[in-house]
CHARMM-style PDB file with segment names, atoms N, HN, CA, C and O in Angstrom:
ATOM      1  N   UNK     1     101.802  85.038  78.007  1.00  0.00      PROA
ATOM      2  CA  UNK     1     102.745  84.366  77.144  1.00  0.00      PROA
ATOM      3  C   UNK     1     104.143  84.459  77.770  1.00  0.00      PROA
ATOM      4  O   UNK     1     104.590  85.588  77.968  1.00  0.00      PROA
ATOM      5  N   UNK     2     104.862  83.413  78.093  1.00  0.00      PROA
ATOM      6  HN  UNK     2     104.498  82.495  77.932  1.00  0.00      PROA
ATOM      7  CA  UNK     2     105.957  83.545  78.376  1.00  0.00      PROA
ATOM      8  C   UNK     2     107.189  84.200  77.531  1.00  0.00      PROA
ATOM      9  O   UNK     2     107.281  84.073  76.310  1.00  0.00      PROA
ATOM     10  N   UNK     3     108.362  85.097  78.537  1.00  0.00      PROA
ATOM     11  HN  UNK     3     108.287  85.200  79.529  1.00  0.00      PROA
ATOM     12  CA  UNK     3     109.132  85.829  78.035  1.00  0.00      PROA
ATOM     13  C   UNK     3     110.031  85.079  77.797  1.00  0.00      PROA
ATOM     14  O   UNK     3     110.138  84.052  78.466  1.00  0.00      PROA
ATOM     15  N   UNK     4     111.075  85.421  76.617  1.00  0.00      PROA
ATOM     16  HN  UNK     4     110.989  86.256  76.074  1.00  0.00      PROA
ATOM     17  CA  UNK     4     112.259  84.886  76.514  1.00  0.00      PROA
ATOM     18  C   UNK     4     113.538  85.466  76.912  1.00  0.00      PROA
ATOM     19  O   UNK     4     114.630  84.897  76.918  1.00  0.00      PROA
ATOM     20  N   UNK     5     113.267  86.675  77.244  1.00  0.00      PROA
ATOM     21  HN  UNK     5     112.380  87.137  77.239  1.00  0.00      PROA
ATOM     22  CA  UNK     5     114.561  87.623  77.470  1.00  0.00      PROA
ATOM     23  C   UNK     5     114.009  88.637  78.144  1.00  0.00      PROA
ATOM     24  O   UNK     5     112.782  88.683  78.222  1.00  0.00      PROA
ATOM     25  N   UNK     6     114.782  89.600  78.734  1.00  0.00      PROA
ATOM     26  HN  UNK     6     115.779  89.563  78.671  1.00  0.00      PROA
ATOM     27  CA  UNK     6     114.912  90.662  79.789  1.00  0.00      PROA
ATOM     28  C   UNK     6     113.713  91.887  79.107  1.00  0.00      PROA
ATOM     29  O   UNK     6     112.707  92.385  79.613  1.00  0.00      PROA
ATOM     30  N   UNK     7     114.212  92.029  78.070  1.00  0.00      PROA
ATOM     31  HN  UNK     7     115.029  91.625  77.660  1.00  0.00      PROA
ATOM     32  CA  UNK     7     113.881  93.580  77.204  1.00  0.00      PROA
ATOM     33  C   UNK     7     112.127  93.148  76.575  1.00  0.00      PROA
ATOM     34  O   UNK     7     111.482  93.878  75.823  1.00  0.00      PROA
ATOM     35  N   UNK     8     111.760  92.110  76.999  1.00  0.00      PROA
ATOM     36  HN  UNK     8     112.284  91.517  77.610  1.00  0.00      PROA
ATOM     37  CA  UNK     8     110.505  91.551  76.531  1.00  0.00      PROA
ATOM     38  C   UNK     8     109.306  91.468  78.101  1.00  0.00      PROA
ATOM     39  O   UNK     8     108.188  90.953  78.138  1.00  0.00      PROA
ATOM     40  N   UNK     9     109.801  91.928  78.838  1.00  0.00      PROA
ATOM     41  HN  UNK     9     110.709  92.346  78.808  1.00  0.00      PROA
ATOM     42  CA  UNK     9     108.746  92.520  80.119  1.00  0.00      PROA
ATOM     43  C   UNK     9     108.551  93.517  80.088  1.00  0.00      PROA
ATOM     44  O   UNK     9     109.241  94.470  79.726  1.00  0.00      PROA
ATOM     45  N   UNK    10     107.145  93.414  80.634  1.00  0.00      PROA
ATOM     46  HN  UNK    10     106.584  92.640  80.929  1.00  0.00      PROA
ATOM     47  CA  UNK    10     106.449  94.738  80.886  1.00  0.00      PROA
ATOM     48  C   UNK    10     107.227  95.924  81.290  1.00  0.00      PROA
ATOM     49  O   UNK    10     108.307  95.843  81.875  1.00  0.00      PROA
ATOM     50  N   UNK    11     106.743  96.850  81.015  1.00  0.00      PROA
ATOM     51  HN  UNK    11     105.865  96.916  80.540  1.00  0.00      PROA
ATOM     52  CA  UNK    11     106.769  97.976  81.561  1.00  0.00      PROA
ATOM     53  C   UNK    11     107.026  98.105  82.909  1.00  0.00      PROA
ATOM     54  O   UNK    11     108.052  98.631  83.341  1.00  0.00      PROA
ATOM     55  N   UNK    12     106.072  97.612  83.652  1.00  0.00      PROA
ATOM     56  HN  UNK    12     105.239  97.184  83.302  1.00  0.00      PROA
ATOM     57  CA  UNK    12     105.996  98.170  84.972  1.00  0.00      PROA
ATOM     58  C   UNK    12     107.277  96.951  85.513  1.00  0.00      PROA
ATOM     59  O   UNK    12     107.786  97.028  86.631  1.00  0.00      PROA
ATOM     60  N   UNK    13     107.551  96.151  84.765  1.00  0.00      PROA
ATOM     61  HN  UNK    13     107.137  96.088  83.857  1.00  0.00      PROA
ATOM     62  CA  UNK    13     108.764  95.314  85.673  1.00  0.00      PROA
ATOM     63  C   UNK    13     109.948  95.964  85.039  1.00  0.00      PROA
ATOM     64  O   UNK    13     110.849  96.434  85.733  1.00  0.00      PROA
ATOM     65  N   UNK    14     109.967  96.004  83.608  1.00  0.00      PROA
ATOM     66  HN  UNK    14     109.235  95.622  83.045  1.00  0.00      PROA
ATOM     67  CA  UNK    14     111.535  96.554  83.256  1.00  0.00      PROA
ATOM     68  C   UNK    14     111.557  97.711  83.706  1.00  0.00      PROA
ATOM     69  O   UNK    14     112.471  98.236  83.069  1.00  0.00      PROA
ATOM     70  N   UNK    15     111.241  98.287  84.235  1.00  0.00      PROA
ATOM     71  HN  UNK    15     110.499  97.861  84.752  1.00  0.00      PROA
ATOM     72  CA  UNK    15     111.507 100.289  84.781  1.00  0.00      PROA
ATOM     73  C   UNK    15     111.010 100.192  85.894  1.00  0.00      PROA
ATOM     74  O   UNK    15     110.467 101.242  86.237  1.00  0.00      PROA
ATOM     75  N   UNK    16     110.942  99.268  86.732  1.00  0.00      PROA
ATOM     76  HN  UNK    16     111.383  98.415  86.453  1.00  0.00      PROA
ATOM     77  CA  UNK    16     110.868  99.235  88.333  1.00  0.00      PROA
ATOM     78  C   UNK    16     111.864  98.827  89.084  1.00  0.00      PROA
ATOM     79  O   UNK    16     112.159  99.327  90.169  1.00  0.00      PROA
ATOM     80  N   UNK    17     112.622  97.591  88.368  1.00  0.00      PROA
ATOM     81  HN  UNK    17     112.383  97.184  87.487  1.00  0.00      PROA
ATOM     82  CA  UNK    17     113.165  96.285  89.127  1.00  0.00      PROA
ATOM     83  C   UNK    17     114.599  96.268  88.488  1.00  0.00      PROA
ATOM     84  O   UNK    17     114.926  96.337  87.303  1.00  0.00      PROA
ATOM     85  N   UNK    18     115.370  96.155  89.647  1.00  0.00      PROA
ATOM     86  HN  UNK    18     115.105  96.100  90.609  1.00  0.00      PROA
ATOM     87  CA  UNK    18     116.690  95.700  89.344  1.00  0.00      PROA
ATOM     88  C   UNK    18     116.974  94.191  88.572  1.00  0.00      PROA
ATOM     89  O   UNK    18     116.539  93.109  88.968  1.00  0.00      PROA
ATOM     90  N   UNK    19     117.844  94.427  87.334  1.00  0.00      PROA
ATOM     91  HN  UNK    19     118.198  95.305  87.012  1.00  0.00      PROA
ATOM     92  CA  UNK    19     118.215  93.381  86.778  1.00  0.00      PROA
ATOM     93  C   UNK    19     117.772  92.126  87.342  1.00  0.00      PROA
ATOM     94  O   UNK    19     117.005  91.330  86.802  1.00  0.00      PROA
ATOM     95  N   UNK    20     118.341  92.014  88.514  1.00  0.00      PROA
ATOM     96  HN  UNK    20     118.965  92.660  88.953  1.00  0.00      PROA
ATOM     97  CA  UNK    20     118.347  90.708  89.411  1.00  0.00      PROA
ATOM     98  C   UNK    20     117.074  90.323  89.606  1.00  0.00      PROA
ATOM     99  O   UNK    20     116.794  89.130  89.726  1.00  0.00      PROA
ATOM    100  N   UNK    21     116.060  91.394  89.665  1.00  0.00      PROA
ATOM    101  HN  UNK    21     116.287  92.363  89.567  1.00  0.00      PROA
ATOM    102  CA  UNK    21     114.690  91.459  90.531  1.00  0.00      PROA
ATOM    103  C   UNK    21     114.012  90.914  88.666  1.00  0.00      PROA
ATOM    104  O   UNK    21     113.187  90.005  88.572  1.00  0.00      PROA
ATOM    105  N   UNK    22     114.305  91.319  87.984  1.00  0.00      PROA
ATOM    106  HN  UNK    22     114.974  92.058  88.061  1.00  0.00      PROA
ATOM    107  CA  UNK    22     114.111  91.107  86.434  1.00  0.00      PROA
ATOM    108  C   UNK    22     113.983  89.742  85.946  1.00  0.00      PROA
ATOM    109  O   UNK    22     113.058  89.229  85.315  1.00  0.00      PROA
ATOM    110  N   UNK    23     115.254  89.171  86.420  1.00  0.00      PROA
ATOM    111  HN  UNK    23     116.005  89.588  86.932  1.00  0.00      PROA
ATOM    112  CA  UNK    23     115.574  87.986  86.219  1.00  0.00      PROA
ATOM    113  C   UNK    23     114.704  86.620  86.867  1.00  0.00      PROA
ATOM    114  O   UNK    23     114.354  85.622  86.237  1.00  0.00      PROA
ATOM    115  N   UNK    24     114.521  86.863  88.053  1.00  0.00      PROA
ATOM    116  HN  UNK    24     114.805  87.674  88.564  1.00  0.00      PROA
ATOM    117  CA  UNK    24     113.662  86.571  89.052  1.00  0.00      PROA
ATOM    118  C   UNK    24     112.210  86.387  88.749  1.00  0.00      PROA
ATOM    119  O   UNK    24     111.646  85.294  88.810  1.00  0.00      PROA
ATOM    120  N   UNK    25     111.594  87.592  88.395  1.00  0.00      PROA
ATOM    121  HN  UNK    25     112.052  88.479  88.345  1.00  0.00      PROA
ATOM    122  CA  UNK    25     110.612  87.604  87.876  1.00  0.00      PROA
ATOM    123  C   UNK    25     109.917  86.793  86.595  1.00  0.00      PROA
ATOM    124  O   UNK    25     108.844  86.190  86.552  1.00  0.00      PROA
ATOM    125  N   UNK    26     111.265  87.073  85.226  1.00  0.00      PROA
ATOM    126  HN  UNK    26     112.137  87.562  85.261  1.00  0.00      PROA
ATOM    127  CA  UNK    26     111.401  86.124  84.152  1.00  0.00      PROA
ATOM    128  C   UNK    26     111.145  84.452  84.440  1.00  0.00      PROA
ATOM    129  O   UNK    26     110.320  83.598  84.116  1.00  0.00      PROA
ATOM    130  N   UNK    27     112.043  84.519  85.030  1.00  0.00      PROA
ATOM    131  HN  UNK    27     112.714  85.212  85.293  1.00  0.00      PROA
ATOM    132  CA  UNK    27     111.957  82.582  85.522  1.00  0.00      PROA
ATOM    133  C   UNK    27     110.982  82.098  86.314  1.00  0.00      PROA
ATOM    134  O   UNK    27     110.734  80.914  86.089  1.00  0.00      PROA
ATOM    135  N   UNK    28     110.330  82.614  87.182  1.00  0.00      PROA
ATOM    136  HN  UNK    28     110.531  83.576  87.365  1.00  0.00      PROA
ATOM    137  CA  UNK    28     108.821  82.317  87.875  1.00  0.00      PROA
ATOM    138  C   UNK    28     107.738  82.835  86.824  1.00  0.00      PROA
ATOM    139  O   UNK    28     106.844  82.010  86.635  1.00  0.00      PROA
ATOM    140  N   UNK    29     107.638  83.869  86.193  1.00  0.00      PROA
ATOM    141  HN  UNK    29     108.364  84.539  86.347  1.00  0.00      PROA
ATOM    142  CA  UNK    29     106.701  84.004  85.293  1.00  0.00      PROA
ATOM    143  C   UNK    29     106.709  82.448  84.182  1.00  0.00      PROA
ATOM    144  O   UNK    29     105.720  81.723  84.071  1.00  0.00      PROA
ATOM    145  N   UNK    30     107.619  82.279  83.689  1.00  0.00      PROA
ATOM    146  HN  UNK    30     108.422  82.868  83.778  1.00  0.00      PROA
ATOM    147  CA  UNK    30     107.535  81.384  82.625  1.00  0.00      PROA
ATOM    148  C   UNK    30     107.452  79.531  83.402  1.00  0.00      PROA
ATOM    149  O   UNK    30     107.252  78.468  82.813  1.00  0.00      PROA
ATOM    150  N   UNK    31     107.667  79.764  84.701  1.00  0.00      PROA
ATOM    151  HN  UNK    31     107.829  80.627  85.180  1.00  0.00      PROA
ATOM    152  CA  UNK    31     107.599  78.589  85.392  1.00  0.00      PROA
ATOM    153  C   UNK    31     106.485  78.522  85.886  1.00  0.00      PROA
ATOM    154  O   UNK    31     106.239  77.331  86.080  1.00  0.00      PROA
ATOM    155  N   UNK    32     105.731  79.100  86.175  1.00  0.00      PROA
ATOM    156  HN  UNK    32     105.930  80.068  86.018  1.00  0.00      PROA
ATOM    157  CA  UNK    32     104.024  79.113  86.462  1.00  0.00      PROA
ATOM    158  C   UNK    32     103.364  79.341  85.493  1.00  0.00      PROA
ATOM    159  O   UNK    32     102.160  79.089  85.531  1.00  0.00      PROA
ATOM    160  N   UNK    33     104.081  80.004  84.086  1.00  0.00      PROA
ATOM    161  HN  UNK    33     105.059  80.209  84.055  1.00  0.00      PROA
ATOM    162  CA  UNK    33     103.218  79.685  82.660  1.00  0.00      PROA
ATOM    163  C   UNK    33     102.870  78.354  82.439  1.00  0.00      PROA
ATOM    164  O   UNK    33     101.788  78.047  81.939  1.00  0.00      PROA
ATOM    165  N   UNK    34     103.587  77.664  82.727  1.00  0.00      PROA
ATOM    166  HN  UNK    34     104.466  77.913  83.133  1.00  0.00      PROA
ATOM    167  CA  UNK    34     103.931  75.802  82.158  1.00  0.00      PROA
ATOM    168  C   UNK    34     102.774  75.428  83.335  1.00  0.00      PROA
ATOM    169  O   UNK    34     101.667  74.924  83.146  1.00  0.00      PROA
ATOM    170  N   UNK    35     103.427  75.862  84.676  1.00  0.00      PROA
ATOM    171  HN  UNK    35     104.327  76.271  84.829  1.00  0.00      PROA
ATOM    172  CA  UNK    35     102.722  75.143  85.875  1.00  0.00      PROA
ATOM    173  C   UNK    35     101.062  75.362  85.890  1.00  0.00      PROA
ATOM    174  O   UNK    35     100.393  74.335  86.002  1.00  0.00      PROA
ATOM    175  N   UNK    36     100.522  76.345  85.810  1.00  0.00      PROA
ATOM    176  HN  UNK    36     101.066  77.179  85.719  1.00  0.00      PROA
ATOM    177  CA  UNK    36      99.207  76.383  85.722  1.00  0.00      PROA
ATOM    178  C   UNK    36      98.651  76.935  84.245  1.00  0.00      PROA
ATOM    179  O   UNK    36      98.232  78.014  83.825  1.00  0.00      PROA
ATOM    180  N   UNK    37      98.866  75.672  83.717  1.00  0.00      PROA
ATOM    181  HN  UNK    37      99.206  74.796  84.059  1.00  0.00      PROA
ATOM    182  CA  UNK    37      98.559  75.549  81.884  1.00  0.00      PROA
ATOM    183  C   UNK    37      96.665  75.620  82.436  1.00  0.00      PROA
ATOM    184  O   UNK    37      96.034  76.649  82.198  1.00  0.00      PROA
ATOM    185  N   UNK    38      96.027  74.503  83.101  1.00  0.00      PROA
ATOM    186  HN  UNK    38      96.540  73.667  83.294  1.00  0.00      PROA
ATOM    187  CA  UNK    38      95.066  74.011  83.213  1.00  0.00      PROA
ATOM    188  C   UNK    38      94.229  74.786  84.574  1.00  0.00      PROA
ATOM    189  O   UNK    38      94.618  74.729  85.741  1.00  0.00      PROA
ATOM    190  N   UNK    39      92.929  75.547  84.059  1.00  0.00      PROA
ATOM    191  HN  UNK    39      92.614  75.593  83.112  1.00  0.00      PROA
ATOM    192  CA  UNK    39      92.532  76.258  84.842  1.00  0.00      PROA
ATOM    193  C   UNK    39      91.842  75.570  85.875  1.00  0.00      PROA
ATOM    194  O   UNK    39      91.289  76.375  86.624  1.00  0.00      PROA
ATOM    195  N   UNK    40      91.698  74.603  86.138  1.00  0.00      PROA
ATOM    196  HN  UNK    40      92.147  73.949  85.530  1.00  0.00      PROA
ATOM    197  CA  UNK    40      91.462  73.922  87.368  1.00  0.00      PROA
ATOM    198  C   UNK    40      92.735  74.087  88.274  1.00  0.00      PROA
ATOM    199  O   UNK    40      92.517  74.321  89.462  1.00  0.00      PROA
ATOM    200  N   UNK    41      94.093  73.988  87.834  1.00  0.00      PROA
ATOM    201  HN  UNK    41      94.270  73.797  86.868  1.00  0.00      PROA
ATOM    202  CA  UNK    41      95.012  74.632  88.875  1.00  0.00      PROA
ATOM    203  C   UNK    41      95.056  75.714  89.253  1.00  0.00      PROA
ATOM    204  O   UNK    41      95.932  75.982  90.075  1.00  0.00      PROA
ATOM    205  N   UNK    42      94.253  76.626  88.864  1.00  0.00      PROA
ATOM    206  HN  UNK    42      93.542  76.408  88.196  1.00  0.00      PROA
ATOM    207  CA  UNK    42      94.153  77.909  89.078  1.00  0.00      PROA
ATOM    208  C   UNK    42      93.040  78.470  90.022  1.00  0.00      PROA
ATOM    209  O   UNK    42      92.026  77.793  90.191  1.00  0.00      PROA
ATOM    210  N   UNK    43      93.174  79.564  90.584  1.00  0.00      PROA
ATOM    211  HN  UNK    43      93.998  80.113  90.446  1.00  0.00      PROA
ATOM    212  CA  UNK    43      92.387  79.951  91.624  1.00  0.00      PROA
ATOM    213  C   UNK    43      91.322  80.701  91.507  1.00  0.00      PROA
ATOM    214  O   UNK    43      91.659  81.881  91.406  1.00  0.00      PROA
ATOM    215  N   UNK    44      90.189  80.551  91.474  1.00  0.00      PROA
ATOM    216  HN  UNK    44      89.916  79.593  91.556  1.00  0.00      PROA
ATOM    217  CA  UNK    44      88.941  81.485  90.840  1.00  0.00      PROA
ATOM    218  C   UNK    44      88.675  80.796  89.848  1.00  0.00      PROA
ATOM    219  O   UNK    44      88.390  79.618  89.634  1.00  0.00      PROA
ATOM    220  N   UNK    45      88.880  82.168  88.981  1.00  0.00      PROA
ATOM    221  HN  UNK    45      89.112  83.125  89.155  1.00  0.00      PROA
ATOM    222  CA  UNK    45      88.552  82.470  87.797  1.00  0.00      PROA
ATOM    223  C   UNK    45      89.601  83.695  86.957  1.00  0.00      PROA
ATOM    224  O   UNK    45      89.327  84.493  86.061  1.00  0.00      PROA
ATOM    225  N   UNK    46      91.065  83.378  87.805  1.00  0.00      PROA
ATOM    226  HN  UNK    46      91.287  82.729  88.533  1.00  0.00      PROA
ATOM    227  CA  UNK    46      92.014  83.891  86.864  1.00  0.00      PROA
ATOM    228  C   UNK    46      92.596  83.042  85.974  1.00  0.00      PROA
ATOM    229  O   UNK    46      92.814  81.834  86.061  1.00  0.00      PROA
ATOM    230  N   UNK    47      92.884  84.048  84.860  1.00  0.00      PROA
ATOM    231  HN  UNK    47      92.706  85.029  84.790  1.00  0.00      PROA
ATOM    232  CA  UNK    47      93.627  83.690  84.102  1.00  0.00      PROA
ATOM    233  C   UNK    47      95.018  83.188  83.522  1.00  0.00      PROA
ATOM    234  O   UNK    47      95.943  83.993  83.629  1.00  0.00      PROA
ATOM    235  N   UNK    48      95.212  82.319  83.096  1.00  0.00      PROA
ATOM    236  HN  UNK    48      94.460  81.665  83.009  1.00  0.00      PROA
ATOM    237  CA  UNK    48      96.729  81.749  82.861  1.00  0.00      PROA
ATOM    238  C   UNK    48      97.702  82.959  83.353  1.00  0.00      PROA
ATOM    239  O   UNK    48      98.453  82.694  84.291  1.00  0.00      PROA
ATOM    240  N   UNK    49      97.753  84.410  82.731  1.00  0.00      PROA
ATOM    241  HN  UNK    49      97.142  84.626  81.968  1.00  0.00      PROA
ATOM    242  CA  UNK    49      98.467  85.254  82.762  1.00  0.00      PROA
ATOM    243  C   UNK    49      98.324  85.924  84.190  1.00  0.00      PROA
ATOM    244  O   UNK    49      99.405  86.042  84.767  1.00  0.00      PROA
ATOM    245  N   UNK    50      97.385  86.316  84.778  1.00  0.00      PROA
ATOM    246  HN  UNK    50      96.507  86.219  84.309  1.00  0.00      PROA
ATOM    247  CA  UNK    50      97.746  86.632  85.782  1.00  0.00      PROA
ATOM    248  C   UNK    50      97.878  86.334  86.854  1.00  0.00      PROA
ATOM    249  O   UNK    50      98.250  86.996  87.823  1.00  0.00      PROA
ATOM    250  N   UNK    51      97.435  84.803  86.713  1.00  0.00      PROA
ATOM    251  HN  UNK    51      97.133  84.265  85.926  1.00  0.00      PROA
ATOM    252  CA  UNK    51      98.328  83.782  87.605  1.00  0.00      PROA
ATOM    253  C   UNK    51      99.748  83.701  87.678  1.00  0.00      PROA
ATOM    254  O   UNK    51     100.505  83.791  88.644  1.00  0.00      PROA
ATOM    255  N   UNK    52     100.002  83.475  86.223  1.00  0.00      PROA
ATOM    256  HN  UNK    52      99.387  83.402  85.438  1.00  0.00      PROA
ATOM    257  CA  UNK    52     101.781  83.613  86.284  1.00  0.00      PROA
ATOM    258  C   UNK    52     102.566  84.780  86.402  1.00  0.00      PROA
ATOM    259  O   UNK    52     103.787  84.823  86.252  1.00  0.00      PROA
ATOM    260  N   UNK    53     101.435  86.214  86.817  1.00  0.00      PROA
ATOM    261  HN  UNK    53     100.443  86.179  86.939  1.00  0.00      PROA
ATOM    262  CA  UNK    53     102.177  87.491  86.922  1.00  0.00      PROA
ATOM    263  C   UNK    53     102.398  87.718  88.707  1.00  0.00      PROA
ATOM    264  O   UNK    53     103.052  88.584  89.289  1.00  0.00      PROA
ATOM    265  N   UNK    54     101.499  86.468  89.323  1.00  0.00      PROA
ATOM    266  HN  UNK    54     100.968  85.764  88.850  1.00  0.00      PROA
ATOM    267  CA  UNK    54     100.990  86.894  90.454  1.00  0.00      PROA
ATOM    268  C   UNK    54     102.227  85.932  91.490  1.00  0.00      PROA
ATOM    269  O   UNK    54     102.854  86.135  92.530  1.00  0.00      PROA
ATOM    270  N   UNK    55     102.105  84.899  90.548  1.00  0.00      PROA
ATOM    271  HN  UNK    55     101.596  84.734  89.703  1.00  0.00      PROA
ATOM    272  CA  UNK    55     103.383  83.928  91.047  1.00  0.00      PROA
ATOM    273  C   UNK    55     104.519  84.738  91.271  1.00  0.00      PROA
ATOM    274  O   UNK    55     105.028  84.980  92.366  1.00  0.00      PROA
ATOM    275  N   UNK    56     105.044  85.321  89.666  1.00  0.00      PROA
ATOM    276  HN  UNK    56     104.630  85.124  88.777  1.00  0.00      PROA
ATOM    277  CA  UNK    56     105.908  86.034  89.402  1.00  0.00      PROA
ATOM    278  C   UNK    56     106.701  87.251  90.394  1.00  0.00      PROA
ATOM    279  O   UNK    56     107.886  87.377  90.702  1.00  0.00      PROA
ATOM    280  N   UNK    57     105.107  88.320  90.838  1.00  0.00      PROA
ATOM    281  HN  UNK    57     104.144  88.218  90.588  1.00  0.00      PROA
ATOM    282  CA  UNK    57     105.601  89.009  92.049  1.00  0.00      PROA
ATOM    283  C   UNK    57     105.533  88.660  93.476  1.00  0.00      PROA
ATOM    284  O   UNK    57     105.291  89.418  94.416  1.00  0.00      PROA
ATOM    285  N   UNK    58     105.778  87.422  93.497  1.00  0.00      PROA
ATOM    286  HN  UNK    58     105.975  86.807  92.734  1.00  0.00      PROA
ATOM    287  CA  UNK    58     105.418  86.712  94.703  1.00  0.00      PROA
ATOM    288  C   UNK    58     107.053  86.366  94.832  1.00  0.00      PROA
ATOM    289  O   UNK    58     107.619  86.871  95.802  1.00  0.00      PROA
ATOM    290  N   UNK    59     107.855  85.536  93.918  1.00  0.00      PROA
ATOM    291  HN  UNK    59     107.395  85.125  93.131  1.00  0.00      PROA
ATOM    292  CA  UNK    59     108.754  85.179  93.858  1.00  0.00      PROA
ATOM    293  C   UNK    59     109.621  86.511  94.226  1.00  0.00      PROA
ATOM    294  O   UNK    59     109.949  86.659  95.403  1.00  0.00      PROA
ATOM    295  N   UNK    60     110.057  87.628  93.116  1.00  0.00      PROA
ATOM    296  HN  UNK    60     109.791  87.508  92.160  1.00  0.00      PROA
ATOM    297  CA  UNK    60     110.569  89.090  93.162  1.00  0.00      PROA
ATOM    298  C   UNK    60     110.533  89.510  94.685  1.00  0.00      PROA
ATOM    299  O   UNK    60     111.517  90.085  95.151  1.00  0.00      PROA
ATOM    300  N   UNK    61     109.320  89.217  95.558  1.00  0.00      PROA
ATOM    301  HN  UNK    61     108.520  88.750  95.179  1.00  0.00      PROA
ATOM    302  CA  UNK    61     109.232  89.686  96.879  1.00  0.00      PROA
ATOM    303  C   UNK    61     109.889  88.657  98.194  1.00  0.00      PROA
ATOM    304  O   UNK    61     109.996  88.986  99.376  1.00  0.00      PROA
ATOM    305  N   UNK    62     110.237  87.468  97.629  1.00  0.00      PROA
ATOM    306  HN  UNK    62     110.150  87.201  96.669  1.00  0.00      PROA
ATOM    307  CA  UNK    62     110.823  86.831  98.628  1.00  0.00      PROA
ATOM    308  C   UNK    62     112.046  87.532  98.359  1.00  0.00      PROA
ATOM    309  O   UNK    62     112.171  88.284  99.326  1.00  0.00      PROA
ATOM    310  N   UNK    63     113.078  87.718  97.537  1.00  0.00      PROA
ATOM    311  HN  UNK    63     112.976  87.107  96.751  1.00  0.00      PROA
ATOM    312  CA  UNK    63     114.080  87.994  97.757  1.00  0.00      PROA
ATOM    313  C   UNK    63     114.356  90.420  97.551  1.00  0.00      PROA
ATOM    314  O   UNK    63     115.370  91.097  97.717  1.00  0.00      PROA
ATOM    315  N   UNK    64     113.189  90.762  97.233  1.00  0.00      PROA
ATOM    316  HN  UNK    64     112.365  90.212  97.098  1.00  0.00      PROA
ATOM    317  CA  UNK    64     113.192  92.254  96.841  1.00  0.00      PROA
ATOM    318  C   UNK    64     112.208  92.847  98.092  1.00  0.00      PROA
ATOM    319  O   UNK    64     111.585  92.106  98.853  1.00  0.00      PROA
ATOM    320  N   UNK    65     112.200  93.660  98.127  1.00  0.00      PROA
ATOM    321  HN  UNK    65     112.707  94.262  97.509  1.00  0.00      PROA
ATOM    322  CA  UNK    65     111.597  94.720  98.965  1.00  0.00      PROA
ATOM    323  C   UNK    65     111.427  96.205  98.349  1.00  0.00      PROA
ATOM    324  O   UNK    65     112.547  96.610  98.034  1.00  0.00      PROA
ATOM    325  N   UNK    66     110.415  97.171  98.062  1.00  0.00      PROA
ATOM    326  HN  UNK    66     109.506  96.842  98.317  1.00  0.00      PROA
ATOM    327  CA  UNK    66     110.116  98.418  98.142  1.00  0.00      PROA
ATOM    328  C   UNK    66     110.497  99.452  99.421  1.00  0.00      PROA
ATOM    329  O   UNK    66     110.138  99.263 100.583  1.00  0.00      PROA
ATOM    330  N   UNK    67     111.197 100.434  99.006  1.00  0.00      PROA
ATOM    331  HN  UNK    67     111.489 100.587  98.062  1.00  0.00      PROA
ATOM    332  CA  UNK    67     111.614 101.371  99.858  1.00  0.00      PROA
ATOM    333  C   UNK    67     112.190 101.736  99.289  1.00  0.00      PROA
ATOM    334  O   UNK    67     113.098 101.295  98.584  1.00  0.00      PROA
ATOM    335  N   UNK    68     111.410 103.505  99.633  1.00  0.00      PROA
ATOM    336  HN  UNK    68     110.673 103.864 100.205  1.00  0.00      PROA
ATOM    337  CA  UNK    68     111.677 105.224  99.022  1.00  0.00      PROA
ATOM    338  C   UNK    68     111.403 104.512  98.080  1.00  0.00      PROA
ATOM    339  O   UNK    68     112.423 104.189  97.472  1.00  0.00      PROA
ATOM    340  N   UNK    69     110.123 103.939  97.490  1.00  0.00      PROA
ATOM    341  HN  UNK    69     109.294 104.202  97.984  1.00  0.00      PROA
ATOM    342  CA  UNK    69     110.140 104.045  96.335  1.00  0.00      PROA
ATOM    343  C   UNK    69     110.928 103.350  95.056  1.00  0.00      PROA
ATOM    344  O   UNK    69     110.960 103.731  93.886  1.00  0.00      PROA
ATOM    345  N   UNK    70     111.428 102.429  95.551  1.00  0.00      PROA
ATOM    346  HN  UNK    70     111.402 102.119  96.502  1.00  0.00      PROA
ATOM    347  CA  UNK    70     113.007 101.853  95.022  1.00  0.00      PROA
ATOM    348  C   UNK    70     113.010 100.335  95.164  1.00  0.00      PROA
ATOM    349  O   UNK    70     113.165 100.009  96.341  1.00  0.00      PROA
ATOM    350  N   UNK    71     112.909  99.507  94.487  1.00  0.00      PROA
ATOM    351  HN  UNK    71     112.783  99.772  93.531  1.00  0.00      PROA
ATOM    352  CA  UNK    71     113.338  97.884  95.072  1.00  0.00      PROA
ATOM    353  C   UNK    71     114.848  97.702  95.134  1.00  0.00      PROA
ATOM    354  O   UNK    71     115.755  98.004  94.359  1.00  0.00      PROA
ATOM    355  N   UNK    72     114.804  97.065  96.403  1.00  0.00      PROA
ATOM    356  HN  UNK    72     114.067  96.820  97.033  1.00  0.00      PROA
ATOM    357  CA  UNK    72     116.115  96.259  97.442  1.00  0.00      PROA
ATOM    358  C   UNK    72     116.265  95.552  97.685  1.00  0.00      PROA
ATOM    359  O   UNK    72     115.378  94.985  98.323  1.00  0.00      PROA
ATOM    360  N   UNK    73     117.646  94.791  97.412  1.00  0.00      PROA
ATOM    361  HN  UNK    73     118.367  95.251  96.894  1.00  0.00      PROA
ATOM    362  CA  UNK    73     117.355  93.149  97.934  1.00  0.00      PROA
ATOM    363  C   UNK    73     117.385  93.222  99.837  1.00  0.00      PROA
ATOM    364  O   UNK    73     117.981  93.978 100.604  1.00  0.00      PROA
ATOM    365  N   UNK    74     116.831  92.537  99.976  1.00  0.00      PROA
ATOM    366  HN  UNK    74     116.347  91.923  99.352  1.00  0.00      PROA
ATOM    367  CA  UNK    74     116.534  92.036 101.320  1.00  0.00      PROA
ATOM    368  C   UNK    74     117.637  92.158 102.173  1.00  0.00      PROA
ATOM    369  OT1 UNK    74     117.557  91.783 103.343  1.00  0.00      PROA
TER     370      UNK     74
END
């Protein structure tokens, strides 16, 4: 289900990810909610949601990076 605001993500994104990395995440999650409504756009046999979670950390990683444990922008 798409988020409307910051304080409405998961766990593992709000207490991982810098604001920015937050934000990022928000707007590709809810833009691949819309985009792969129809599971023929989809790959397998995933689901709406973790298609748009998968988009989501796909996007976060073009511009974020992990190190020590920590995300960084690039």
């Amino acid at each position: 289900m798409p988020y409307d605001r910051l304080s409405e993500l998961p766990n593992n994104v709000s207490h991982v990810l810098p604001k920015h990395a937050q934000e990022i995440f928000l707007a590709a999650f809810n833009h691949a909610w819309d985009q792969y409504r129809d599971p023929e756009d989809r790959r397998g046999d995933a689901s709406r949601d973790e298609t748009a979670r998968r988009v989501a950390w796909s996007a976060v990683k073009e511009k974020y990076v992990k190190r020590d444990g920590r995300w960084r922008r690039k």
